[in-house]
Backbone of each chain as nested JSON, in Angstrom:
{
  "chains": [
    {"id": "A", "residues": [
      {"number": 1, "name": "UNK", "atoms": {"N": [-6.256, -12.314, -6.353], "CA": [-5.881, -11.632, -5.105], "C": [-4.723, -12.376, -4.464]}},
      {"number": 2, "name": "UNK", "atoms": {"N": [-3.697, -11.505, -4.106], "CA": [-2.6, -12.246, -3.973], "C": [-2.804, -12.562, -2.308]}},
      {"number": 3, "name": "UNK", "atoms": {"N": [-2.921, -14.1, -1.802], "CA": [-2.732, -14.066, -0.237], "C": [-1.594, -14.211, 0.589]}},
      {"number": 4, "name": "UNK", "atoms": {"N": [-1.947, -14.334, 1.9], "CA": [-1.089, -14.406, 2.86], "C": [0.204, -15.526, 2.316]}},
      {"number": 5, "name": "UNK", "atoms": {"N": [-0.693, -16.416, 2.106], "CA": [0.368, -17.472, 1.642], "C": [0.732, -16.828, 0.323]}},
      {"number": 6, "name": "UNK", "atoms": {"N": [0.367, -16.384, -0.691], "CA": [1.077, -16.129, -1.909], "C": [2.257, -15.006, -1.658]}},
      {"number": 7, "name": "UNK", "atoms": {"N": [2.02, -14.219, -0.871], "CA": [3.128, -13.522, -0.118], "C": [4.216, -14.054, 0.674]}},
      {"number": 8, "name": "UNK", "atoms": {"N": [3.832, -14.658, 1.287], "CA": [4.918, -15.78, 1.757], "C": [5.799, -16.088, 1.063]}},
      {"number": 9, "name": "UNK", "atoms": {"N": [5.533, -17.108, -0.242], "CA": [5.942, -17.65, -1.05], "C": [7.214, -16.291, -1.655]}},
      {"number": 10, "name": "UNK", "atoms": {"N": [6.532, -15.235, -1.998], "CA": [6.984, -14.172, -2.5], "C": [8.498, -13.472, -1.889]}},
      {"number": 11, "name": "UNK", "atoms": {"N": [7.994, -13.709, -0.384], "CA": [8.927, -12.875, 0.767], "C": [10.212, -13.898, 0.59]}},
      {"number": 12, "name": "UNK", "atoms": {"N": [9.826, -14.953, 0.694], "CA": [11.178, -16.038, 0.525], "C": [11.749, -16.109, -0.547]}},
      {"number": 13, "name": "UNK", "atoms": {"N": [11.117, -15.847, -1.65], "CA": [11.702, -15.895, -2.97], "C": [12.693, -14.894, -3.262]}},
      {"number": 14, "name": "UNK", "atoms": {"N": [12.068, -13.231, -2.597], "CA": [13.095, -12.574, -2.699], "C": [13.877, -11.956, -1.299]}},
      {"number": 15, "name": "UNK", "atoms": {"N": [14.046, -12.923, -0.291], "CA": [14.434, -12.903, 1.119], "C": [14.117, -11.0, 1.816]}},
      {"number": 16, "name": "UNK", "atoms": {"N": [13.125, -10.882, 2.087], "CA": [12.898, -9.492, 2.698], "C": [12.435, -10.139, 3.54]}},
      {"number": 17, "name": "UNK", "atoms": {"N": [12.309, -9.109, 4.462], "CA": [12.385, -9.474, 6.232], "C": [10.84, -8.633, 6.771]}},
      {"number": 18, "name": "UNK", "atoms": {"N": [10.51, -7.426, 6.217], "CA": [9.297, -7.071, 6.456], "C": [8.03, -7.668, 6.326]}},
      {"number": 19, "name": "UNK", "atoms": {"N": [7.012, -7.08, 6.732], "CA": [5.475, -7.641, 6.524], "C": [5.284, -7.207, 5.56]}},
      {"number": 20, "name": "UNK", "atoms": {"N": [4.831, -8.404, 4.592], "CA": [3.808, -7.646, 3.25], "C": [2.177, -8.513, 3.855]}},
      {"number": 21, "name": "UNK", "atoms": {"N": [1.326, -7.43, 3.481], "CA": [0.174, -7.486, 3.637], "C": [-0.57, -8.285, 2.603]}},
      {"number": 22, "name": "UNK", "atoms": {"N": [-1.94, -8.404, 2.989], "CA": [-2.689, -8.735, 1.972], "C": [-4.248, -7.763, 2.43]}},
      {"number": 23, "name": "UNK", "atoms": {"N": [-4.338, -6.9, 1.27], "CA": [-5.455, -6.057, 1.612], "C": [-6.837, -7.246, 0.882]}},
      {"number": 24, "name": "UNK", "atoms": {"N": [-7.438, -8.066, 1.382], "CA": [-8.251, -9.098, 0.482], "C": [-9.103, -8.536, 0.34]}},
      {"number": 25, "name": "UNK", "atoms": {"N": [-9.791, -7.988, 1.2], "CA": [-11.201, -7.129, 1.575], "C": [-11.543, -5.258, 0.45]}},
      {"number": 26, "name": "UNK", "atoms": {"N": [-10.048, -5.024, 0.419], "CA": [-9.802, -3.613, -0.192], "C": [-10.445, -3.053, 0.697]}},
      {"number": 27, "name": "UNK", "atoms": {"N": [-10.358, -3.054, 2.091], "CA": [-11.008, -1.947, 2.617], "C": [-9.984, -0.74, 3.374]}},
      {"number": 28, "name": "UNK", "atoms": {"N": [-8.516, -1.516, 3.302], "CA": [-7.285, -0.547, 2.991], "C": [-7.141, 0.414, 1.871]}},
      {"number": 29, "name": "UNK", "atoms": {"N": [-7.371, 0.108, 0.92], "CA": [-7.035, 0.693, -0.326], "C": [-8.086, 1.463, -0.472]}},
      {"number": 30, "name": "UNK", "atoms": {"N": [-9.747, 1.38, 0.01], "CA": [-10.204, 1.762, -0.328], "C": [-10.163, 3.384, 0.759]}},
      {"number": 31, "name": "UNK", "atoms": {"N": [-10.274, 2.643, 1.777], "CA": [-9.378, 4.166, 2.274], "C": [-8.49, 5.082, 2.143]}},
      {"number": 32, "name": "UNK", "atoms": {"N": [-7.512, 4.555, 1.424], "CA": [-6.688, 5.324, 1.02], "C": [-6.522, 5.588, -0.557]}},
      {"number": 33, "name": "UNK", "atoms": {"N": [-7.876, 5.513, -1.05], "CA": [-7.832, 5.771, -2.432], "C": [-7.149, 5.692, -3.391]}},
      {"number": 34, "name": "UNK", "atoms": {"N": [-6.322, 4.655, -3.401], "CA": [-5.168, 3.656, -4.108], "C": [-6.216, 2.844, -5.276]}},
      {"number": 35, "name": "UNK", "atoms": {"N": [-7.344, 3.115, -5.416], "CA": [-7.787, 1.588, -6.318], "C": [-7.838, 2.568, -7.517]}},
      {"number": 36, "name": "UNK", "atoms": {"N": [-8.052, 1.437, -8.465], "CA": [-8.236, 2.62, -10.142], "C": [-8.775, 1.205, -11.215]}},
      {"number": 37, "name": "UNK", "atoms": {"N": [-9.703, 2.128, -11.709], "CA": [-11.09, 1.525, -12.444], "C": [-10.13, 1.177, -13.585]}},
      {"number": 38, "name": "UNK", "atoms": {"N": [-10.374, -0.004, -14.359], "CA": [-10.05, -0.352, -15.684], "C": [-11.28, -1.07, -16.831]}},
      {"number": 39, "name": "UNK", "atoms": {"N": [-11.464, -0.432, -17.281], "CA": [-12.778, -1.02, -18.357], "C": [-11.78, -2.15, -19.513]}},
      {"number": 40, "name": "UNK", "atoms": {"N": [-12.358, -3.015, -19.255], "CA": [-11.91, -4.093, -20.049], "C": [-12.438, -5.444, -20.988]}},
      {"number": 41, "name": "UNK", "atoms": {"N": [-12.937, -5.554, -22.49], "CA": [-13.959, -6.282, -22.469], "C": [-15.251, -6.405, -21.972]}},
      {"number": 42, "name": "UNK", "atoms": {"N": [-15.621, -4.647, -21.844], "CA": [-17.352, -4.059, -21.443], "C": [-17.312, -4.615, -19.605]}},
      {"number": 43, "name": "UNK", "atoms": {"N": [-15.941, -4.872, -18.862], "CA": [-16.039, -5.017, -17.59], "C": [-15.255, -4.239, -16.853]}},
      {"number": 44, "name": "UNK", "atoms": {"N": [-15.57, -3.979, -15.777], "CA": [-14.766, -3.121, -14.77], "C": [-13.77, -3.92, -13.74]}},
      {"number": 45, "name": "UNK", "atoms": {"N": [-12.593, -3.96, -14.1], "CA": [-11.591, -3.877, -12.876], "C": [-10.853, -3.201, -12.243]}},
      {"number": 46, "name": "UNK", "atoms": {"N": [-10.982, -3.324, -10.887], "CA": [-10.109, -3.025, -10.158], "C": [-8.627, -3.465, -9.414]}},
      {"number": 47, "name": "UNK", "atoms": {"N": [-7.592, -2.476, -10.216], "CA": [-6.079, -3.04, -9.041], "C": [-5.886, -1.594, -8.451]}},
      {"number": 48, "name": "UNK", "atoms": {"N": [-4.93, -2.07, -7.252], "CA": [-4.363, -0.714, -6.948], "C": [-3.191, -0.099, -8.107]}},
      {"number": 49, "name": "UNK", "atoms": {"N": [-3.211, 1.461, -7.773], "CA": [-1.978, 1.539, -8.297], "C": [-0.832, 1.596, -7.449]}},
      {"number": 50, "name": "UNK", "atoms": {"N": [0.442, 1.917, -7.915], "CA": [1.628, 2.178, -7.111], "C": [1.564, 2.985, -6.331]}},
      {"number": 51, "name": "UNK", "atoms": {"N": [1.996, 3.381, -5.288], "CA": [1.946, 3.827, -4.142], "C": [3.297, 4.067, -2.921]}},
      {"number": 52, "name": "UNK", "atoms": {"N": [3.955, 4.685, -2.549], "CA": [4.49, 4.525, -1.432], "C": [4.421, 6.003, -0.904]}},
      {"number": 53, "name": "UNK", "atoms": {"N": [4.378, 5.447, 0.518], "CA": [3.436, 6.477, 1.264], "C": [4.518, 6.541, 2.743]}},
      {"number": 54, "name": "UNK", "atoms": {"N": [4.841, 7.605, 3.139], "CA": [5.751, 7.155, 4.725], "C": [4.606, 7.951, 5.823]}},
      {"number": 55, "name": "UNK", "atoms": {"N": [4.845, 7.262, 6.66], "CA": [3.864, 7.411, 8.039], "C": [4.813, 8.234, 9.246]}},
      {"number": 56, "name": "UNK", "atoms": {"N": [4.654, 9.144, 9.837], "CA": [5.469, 9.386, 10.857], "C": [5.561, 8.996, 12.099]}},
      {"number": 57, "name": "UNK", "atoms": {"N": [5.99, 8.535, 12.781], "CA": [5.258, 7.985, 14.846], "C": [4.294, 8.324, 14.917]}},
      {"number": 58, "name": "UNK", "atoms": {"N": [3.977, 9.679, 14.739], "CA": [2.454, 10.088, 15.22], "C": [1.488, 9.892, 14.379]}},
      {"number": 59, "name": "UNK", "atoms": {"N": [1.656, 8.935, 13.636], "CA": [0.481, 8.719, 12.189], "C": [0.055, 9.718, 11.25]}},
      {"number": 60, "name": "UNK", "atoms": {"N": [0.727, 10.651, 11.008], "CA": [0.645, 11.677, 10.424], "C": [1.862, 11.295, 8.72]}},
      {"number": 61, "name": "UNK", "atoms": {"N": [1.018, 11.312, 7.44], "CA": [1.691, 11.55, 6.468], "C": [2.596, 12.445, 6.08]}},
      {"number": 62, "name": "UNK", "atoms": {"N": [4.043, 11.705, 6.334], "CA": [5.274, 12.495, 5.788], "C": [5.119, 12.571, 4.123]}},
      {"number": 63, "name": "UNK", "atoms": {"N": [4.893, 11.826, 3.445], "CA": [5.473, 11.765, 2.168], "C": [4.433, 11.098, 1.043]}},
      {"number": 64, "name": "UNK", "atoms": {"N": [4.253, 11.17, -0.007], "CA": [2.998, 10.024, -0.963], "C": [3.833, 10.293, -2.122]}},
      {"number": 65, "name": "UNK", "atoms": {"N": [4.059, 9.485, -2.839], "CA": [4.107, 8.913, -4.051], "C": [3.474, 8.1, -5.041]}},
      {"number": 66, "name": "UNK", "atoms": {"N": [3.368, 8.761, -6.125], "CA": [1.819, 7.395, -6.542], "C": [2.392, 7.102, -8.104]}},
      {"number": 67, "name": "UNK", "atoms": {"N": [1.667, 6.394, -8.885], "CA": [2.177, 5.817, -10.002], "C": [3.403, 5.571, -10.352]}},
      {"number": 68, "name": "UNK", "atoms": {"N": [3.869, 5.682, -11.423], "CA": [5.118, 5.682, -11.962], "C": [6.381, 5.83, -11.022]}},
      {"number": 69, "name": "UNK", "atoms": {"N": [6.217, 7.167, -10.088], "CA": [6.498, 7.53, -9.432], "C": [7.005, 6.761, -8.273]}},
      {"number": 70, "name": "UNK", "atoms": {"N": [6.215, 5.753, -8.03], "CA": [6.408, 4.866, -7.002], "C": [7.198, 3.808, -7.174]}},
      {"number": 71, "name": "UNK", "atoms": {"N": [7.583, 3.638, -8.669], "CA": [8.149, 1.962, -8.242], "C": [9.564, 2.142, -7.431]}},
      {"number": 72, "name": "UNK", "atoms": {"N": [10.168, 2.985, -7.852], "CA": [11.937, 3.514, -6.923], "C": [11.048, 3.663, -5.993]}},
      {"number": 73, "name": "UNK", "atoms": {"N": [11.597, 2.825, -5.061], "CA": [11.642, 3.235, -3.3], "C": [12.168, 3.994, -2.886]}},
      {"number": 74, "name": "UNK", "atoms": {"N": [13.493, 4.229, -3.482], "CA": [14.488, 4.921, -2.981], "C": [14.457, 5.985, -2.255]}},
      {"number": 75, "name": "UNK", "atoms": {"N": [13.666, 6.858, -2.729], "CA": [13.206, 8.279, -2.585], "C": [12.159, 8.159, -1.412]}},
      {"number": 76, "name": "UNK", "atoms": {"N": [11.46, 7.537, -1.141], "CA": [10.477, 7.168, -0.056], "C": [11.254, 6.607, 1.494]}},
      {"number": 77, "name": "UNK", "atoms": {"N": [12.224, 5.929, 1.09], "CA": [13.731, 5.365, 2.082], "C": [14.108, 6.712, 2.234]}},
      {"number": 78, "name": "UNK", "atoms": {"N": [14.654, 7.607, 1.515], "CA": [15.336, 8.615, 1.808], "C": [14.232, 9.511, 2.845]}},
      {"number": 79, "name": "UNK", "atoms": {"N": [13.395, 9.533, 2.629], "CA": [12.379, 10.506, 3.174], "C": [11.92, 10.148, 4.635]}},
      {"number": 80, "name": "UNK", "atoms": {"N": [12.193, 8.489, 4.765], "CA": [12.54, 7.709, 6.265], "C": [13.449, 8.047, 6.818]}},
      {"number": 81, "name": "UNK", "atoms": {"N": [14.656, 7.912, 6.209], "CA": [15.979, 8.103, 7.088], "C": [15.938, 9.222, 7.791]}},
      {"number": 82, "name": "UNK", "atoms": {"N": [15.567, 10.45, 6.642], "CA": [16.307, 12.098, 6.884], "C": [14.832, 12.014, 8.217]}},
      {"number": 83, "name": "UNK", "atoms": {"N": [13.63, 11.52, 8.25], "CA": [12.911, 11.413, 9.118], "C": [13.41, 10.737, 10.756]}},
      {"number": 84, "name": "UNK", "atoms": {"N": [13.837, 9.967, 10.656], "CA": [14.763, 9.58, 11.998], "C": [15.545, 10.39, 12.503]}},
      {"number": 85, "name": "UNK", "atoms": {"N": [16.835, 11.04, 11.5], "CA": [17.308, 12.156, 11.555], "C": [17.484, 12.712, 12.452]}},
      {"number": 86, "name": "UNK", "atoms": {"N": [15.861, 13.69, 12.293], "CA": [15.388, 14.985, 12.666], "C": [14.881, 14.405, 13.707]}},
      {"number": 87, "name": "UNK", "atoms": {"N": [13.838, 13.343, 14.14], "CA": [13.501, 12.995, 15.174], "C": [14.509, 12.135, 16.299]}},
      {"number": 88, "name": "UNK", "atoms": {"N": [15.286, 12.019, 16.018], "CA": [16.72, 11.914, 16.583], "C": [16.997, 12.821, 17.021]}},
      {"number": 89, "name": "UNK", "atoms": {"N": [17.606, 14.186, 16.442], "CA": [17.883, 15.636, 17.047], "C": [17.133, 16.08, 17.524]}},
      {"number": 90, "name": "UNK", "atoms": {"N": [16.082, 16.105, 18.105], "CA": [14.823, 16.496, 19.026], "C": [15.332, 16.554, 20.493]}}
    ]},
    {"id": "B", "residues": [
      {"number": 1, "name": "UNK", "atoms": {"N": [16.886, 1.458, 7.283], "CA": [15.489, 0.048, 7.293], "C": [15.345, -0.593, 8.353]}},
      {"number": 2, "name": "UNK", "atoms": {"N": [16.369, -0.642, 9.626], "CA": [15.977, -1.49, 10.595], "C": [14.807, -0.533, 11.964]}},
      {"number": 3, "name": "UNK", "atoms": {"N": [15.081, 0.708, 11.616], "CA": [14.189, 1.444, 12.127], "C": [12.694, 1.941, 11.311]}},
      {"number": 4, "name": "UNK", "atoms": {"N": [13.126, 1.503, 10.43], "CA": [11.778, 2.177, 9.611], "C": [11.057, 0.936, 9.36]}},
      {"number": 5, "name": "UNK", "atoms": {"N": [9.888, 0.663, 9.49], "CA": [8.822, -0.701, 9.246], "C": [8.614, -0.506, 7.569]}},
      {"number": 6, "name": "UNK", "atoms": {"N": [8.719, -1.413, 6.604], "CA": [8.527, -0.69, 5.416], "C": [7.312, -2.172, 5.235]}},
      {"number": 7, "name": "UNK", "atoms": {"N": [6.283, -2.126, 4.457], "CA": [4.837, -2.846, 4.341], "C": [4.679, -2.532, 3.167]}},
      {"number": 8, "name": "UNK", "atoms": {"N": [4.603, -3.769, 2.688], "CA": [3.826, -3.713, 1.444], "C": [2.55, -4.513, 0.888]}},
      {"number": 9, "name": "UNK", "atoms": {"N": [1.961, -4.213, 0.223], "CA": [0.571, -4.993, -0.002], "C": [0.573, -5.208, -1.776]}},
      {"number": 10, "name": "UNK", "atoms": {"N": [0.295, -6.303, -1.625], "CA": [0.335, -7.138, -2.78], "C": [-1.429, -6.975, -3.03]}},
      {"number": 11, "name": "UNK", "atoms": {"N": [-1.851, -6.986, -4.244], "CA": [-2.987, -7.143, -4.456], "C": [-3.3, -6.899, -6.4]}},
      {"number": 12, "name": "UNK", "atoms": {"N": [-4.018, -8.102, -6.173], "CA": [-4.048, -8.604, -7.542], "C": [-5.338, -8.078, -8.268]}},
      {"number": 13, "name": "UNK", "atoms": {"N": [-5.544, -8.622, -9.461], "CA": [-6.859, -7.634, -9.562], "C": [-8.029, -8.249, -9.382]}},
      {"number": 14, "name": "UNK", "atoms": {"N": [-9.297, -8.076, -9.101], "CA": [-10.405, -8.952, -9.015], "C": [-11.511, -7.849, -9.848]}},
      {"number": 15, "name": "UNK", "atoms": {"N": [-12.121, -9.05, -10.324], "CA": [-13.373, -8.179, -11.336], "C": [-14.435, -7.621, -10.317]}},
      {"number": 16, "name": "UNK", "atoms": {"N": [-14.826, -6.489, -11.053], "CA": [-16.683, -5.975, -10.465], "C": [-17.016, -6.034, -10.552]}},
      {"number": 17, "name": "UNK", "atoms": {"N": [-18.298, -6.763, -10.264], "CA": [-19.555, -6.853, -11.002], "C": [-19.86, -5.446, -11.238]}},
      {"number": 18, "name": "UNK", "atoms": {"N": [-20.388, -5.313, -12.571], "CA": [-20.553, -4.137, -13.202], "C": [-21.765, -4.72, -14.044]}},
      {"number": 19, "name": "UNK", "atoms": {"N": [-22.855, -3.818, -13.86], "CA": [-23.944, -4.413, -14.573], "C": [-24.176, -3.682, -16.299]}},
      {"number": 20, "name": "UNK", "atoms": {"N": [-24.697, -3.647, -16.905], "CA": [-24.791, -3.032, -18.112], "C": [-24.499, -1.617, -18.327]}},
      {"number": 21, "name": "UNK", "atoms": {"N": [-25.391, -0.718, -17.46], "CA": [-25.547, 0.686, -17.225], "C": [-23.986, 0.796, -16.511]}},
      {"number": 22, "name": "UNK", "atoms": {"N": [-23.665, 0.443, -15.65], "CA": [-22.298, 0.932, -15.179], "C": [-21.007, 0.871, -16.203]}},
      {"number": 23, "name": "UNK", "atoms": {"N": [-21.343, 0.022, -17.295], "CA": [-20.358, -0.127, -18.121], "C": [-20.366, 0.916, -19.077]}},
      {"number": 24, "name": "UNK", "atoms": {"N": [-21.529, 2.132, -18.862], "CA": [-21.363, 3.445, -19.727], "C": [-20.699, 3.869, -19.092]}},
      {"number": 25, "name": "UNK", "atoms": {"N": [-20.568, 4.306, -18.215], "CA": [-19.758, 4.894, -17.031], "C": [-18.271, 4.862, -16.89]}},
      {"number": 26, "name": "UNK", "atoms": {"N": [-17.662, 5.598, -17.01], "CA": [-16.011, 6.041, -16.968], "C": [-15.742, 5.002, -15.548]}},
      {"number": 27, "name": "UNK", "atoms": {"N": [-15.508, 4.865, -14.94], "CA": [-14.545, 4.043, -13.782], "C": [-14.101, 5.249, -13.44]}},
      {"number": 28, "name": "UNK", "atoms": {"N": [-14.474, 5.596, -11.919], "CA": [-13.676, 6.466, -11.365], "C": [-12.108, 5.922, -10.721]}},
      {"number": 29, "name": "UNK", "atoms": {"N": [-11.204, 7.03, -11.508], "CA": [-9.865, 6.836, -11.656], "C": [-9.764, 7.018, -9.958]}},
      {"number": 30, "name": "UNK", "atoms": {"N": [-8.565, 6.38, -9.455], "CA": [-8.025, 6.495, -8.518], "C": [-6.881, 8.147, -7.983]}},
      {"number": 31, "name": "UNK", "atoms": {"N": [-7.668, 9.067, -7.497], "CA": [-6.634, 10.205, -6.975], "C": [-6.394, 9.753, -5.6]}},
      {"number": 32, "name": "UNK", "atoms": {"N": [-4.667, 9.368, -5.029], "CA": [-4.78, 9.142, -3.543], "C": [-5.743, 10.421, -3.131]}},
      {"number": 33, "name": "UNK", "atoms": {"N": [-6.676, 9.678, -2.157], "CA": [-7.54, 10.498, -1.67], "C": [-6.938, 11.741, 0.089]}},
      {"number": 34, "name": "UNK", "atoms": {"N": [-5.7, 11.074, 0.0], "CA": [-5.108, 11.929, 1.323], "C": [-3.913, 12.777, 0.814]}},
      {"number": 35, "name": "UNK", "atoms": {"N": [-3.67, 13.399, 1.498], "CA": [-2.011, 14.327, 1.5], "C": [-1.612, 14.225, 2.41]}},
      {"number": 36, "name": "UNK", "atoms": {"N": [-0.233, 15.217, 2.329], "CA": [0.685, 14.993, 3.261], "C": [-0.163, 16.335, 4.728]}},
      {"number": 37, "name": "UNK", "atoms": {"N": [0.036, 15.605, 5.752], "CA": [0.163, 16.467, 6.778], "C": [-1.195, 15.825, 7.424]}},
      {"number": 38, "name": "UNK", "atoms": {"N": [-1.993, 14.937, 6.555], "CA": [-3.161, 14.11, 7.24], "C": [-2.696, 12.665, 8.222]}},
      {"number": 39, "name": "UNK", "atoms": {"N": [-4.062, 12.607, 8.828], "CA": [-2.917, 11.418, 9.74], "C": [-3.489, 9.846, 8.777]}},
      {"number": 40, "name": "UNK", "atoms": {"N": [-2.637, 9.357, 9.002], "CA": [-3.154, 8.002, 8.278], "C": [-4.266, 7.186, 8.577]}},
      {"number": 41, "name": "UNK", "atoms": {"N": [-5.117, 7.052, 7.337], "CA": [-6.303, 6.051, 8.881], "C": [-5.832, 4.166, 9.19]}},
      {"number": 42, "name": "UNK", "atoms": {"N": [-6.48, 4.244, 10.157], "CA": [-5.539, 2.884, 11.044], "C": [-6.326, 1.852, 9.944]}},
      {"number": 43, "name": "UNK", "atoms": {"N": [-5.854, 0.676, 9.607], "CA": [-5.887, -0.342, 9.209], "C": [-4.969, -1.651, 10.223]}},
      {"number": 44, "name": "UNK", "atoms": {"N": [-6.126, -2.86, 9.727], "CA": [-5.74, -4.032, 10.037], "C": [-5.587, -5.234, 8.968]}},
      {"number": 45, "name": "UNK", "atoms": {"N": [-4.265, -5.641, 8.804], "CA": [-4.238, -6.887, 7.546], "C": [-3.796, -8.027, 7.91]}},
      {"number": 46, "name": "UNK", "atoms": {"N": [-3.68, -8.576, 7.046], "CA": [-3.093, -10.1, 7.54], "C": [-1.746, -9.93, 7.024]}},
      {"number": 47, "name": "UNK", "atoms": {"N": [-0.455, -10.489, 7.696], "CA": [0.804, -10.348, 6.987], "C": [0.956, -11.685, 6.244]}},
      {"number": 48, "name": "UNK", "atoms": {"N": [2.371, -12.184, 5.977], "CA": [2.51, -12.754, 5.049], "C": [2.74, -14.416, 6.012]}},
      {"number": 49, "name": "UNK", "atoms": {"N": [2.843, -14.26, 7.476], "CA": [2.784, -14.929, 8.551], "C": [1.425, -15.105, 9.125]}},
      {"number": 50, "name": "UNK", "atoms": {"N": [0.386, -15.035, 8.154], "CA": [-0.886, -15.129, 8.585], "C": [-1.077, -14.331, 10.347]}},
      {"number": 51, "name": "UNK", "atoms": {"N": [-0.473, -13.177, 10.457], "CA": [-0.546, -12.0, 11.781], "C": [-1.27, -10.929, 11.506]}},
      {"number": 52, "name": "UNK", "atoms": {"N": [-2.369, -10.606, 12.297], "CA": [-2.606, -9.673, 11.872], "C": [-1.557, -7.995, 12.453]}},
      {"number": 53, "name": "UNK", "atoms": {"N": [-1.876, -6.938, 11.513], "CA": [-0.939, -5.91, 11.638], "C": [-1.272, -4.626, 11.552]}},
      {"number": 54, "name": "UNK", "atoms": {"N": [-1.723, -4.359, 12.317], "CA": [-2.675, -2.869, 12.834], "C": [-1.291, -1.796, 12.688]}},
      {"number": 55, "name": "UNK", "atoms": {"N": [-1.807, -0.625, 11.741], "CA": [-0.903, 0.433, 11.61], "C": [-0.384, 0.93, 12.893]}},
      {"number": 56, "name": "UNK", "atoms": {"N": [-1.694, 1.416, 13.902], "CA": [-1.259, 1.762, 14.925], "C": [-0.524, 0.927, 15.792]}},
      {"number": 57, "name": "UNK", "atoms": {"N": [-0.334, -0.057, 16.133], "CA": [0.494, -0.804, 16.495], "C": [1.766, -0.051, 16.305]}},
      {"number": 58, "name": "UNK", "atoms": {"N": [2.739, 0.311, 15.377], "CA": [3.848, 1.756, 15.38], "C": [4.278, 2.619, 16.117]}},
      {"number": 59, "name": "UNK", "atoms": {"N": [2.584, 3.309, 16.212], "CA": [2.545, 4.61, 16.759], "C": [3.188, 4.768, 18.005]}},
      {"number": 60, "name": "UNK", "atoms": {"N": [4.027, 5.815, 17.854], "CA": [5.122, 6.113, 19.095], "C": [6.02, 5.857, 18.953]}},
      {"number": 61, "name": "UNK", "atoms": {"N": [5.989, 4.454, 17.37], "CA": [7.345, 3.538, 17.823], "C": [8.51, 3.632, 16.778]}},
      {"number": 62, "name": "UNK", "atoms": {"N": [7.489, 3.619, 15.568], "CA": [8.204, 3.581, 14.46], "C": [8.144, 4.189, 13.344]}},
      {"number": 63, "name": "UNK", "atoms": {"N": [8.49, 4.748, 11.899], "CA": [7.851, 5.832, 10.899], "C": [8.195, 4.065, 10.175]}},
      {"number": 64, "name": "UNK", "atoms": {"N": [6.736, 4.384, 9.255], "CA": [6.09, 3.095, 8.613], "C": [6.349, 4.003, 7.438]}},
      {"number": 65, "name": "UNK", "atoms": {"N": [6.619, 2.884, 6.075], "CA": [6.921, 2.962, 4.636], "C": [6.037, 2.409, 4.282]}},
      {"number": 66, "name": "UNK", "atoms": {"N": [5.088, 2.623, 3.535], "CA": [3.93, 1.889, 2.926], "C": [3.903, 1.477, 1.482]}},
      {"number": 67, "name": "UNK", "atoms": {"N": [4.724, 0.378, 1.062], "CA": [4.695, 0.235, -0.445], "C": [3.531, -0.999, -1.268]}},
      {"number": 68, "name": "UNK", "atoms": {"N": [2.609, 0.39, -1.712], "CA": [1.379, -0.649, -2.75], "C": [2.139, -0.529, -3.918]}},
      {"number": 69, "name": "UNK", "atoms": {"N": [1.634, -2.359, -4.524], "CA": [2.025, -2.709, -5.484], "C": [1.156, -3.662, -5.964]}},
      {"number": 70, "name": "UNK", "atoms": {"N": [1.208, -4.509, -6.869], "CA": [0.048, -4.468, -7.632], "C": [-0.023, -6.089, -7.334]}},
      {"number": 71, "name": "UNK", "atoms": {"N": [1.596, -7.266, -7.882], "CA": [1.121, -8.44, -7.898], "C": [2.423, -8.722, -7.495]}},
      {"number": 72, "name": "UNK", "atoms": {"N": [2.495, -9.794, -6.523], "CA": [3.72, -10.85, -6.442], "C": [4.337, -10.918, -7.922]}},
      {"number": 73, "name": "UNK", "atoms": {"N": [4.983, -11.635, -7.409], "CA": [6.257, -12.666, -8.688], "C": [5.82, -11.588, -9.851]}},
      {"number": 74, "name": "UNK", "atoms": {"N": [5.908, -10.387, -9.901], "CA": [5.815, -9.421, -10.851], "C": [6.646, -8.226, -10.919]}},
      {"number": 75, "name": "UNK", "atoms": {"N": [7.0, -7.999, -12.109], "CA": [7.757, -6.19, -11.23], "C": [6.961, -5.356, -11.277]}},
      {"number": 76, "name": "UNK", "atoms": {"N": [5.543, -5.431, -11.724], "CA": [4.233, -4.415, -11.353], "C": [4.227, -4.269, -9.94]}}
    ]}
  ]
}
């Protein structure tokens, strides 16, 4: 489980300025149904999968992306911006 | 990006205890369990500044990017 501090370590390594989390508990993920079973050697693990998800002001889901799908941000950024946008022209 | 909060959560894998009988058992696969047009449910984590960081905390303020990913020092 990656922690606070292993994130740290992480954030500096590749200088980003945002919060990365640490879900330790999975009781994020498990809400949002991000986890996925892996049978391995007659055992069960769990990681999340990929994910990016945009939130709007009002907490309401603009956008989800999941697997494969997710590792480009790009498209999830784009779906922020054109979101300011519009809530800009309001 | 300076308006948009973008979050990501690192999380590595940890085993289940899984007892004999559960190991017949398929592992239920992960379908995000929400869509679009639902509201997000609020969460609280620890950031990478040992802070904690309540979604709602935003609300009103900012459109949040939520990127799960699997492990640090990885491109998973």
């Amino acid at each position: 489980m990656d922690s606070p501090a292993a994130n740290a370590a992480f954030a500096k390594q590749i200088n980003i300025k945002f919060p990365l989390l640490s879900d330790m508990n999975k009781k994020m993920l498990t809400a949002y149904g991000v986890l996925k079973g892996y049978d391995v050697e007659n055992q069960t693990y769990q990681w999340a999968q990929r994910a990016n998800i945009v939130i709007d002001k009002k907490g309401i889901i603009q956008h989800i992306e999941e697997g494969d799908g997710a590792v480009d941000p790009n498209t999830a950024m784009s779906v922020c911006t054109d979101l300011h946008k519009k809530q800009a022209a309001k | 990006m300076n308006r948009t909060l973008a979050i990501c959560l690192l999380l590595a894998a940890t085993p289940v205890v899984s007892s004999a009988p559960a190991q017949t058992q398929k592992p239920a696969l992960a379908k995000i369990s929400l869509k679009v047009g639902d509201v997000a449910p609020d969460f609280t984590l620890l950031s990478d500044q040992w802070k904690n960081v309540r979604l709602s905390d935003y609300r009103g303020k900012k459109n949040v990017l939520l990127a799960i990913y699997v492990l640090a020092f990885t491109e998973g």
